[in-house]
matplotlib code that plots the C-alpha trace (Angstrom):
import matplotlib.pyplot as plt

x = [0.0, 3.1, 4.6, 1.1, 0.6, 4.6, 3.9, 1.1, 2.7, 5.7, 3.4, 1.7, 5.1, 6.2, 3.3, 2.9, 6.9, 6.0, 2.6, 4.5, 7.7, 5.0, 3.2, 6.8, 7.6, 4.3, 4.4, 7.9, 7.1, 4.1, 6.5, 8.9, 6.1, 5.2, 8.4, 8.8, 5.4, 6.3, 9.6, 7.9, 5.5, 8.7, 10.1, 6.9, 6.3, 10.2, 9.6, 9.8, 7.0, 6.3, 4.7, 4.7, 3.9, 4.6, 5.7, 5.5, 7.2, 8.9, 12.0, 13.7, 17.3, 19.2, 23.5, 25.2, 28.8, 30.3, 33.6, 36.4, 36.8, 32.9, 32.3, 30.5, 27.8, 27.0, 23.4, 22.6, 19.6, 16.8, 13.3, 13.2, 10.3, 11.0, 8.6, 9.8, 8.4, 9.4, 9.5, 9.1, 10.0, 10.9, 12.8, 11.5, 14.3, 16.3, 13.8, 16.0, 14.0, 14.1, 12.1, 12.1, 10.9, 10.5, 8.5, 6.6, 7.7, 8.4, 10.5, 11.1, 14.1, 14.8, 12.4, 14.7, 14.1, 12.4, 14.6, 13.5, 14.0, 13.6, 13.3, 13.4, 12.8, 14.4, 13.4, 14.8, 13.3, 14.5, 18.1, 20.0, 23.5, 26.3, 29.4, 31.5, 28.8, 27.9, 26.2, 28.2, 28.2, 28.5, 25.3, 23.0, 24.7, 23.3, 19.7, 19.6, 20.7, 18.3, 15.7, 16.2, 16.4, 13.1, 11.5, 12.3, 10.9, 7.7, 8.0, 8.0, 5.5, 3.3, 1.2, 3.0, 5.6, 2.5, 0.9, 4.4, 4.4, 0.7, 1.7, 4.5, 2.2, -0.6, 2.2, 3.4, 0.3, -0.3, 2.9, 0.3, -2.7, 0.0, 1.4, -2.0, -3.8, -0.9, -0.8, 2.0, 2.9, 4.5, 7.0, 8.6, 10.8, 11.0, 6.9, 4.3, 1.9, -1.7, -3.9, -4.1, -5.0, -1.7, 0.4, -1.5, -0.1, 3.1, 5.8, 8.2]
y = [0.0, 2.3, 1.3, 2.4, 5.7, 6.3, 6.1, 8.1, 10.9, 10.7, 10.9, 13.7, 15.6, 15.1, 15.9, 19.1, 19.8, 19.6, 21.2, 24.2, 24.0, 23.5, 27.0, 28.8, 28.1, 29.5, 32.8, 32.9, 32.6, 35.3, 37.4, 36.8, 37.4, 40.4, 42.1, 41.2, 42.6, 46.1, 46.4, 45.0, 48.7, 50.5, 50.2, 51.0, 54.3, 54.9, 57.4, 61.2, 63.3, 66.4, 69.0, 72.4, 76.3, 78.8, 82.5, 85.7, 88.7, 91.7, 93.7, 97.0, 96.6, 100.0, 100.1, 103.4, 104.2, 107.9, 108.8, 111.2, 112.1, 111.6, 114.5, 111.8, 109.9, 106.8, 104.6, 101.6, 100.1, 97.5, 96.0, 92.2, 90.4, 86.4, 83.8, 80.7, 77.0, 75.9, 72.3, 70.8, 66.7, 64.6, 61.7, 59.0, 56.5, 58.3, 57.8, 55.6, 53.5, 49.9, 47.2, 45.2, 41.9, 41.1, 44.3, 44.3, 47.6, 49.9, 52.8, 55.5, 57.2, 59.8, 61.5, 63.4, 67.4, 69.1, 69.7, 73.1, 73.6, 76.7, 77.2, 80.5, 82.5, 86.0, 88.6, 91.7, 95.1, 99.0, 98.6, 101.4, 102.0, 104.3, 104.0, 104.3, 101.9, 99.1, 95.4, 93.0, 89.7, 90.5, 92.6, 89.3, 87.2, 89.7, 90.1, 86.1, 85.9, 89.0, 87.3, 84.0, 85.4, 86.8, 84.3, 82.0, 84.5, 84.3, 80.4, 80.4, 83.0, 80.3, 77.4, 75.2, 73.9, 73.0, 71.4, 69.5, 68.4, 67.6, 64.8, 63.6, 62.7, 61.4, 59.0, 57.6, 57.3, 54.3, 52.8, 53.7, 51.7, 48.6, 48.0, 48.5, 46.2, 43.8, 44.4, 46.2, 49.3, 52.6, 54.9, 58.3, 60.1, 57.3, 58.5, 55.5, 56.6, 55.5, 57.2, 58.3, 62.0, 62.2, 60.8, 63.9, 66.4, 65.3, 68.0, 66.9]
z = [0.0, 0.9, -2.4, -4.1, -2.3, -2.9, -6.8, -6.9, -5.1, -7.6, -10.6, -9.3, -8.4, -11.6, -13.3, -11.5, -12.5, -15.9, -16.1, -14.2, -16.7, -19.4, -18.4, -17.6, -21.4, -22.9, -20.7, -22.0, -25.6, -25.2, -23.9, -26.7, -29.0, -27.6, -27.4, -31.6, -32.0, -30.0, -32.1, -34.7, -34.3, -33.5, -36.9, -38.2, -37.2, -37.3, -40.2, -41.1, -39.8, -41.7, -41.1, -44.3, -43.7, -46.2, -45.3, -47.5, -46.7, -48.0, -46.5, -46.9, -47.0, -46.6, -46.8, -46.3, -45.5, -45.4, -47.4, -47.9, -44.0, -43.6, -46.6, -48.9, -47.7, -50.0, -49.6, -51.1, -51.0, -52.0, -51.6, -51.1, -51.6, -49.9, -50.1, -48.1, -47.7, -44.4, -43.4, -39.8, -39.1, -36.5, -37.7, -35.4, -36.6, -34.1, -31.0, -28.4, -26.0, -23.7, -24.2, -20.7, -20.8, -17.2, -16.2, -19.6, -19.7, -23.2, -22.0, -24.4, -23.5, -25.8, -29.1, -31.7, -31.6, -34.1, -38.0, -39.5, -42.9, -44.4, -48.5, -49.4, -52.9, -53.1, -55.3, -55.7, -56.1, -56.9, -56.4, -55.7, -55.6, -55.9, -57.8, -54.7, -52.6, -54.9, -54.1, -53.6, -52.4, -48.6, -48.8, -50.3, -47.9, -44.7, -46.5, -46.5, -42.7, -41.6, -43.9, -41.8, -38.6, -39.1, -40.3, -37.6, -35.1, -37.7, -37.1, -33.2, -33.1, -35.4, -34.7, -37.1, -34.5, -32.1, -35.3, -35.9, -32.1, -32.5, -35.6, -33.3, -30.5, -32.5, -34.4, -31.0, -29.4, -31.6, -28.9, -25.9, -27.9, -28.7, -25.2, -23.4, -25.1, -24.5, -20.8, -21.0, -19.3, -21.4, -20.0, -21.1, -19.3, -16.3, -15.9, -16.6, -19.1, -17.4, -20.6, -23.6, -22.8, -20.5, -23.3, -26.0, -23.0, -22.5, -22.8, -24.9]

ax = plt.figure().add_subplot(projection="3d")
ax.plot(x, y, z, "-o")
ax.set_aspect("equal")
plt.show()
């Protein structure tokens, strides 16, 4: 009877050894599945996000220098019309970010800054110049870094970097709607993200 009851006890243990072993291996591979399915997503959406605004605007450019022990003054002078396409991307390619297995935990680290590109047309306008003050080279190179300057401030001052930033989140949220319907848990910045409305506010 000992010999019976002895059996039976050794069946079950090693039954129960590898019905336990059995289950470890298929959390395991769900796991592994999981993780090929987030990077999987990752490359994905690891493209160029544009956003385009276009800017008009037109610029008085005045030059004058005086001469022959300040006798002479010499003006130059012209009107500049610019019209510029200007180009806002993130190139998500360069996100860096963990994937942790045992936590079930995406963590991005780091999302690229913003690339502004600006493509500008210049035309020019009632030149005028004097013999002793002419245009040269110098002159178009300061219109084009005034004319940049100002545009930039005409960028910042726009809503085309919060429309930019407003793609960006609305391209990774798709990693919130992945890892939560996985069971997985999303952070940025060391921060869990709990919903999708505090992932849209994030300050990146």
């Amino acid at each position: 009877m000992r010999k019976i009851l002895f059996g039976v006890i050794i069946t079950l243990i090693v039954l129960f050894t590898f019905k336990y072993c059995g289950d470890k291996k298929e959390e395991q591979i769900i796991l592994k599945e999981n993780s090929a399915l987030i990077q999987e997503q990752l490359k994905n959406v690891s493209k160029l996000v544009v956003t385009e605004g276009h800017f008009s605007e037109v610029f008085s450019y005045e030059n004058s220098k005086r001469m022959f022990g300040d006798l002479i003054e010499v003006e130059k002078k012209a009107l500049v019309v610019v019209n510029a396409d200007v180009t806002i991307a993130y190139d998500l390619s360069k996100i860096e970010y963990n994937i942790d297995e045992a936590t079930k935990t995406l963590q991005i680290l780091t999302i690229p800054k913003e690339e502004i590109k600006i493509n500008p047309d210049f035309e020019y306008y009632d030149i005028q110049a004097d013999y002793l003050n002419p245009f040269e080279a110098k002159d178009y190179n300061e219109i084009k870094k005034t004319v940049r300057h100002q545009l930039m401030k005409k960028i910042e001052a726009s809503d085309l970097k919060s429309n930019a930033q407003n793609r960006l989140l609305s391209e990774l949220s798709k990693f919130y709607i992945l890892t939560n319907s996985l069971g997985w848990t999303l952070e940025y910045n060391q921060t869990p993200i709990e919903s999708l409305e505090v992932f849209n506010n994030l300050k990146l």
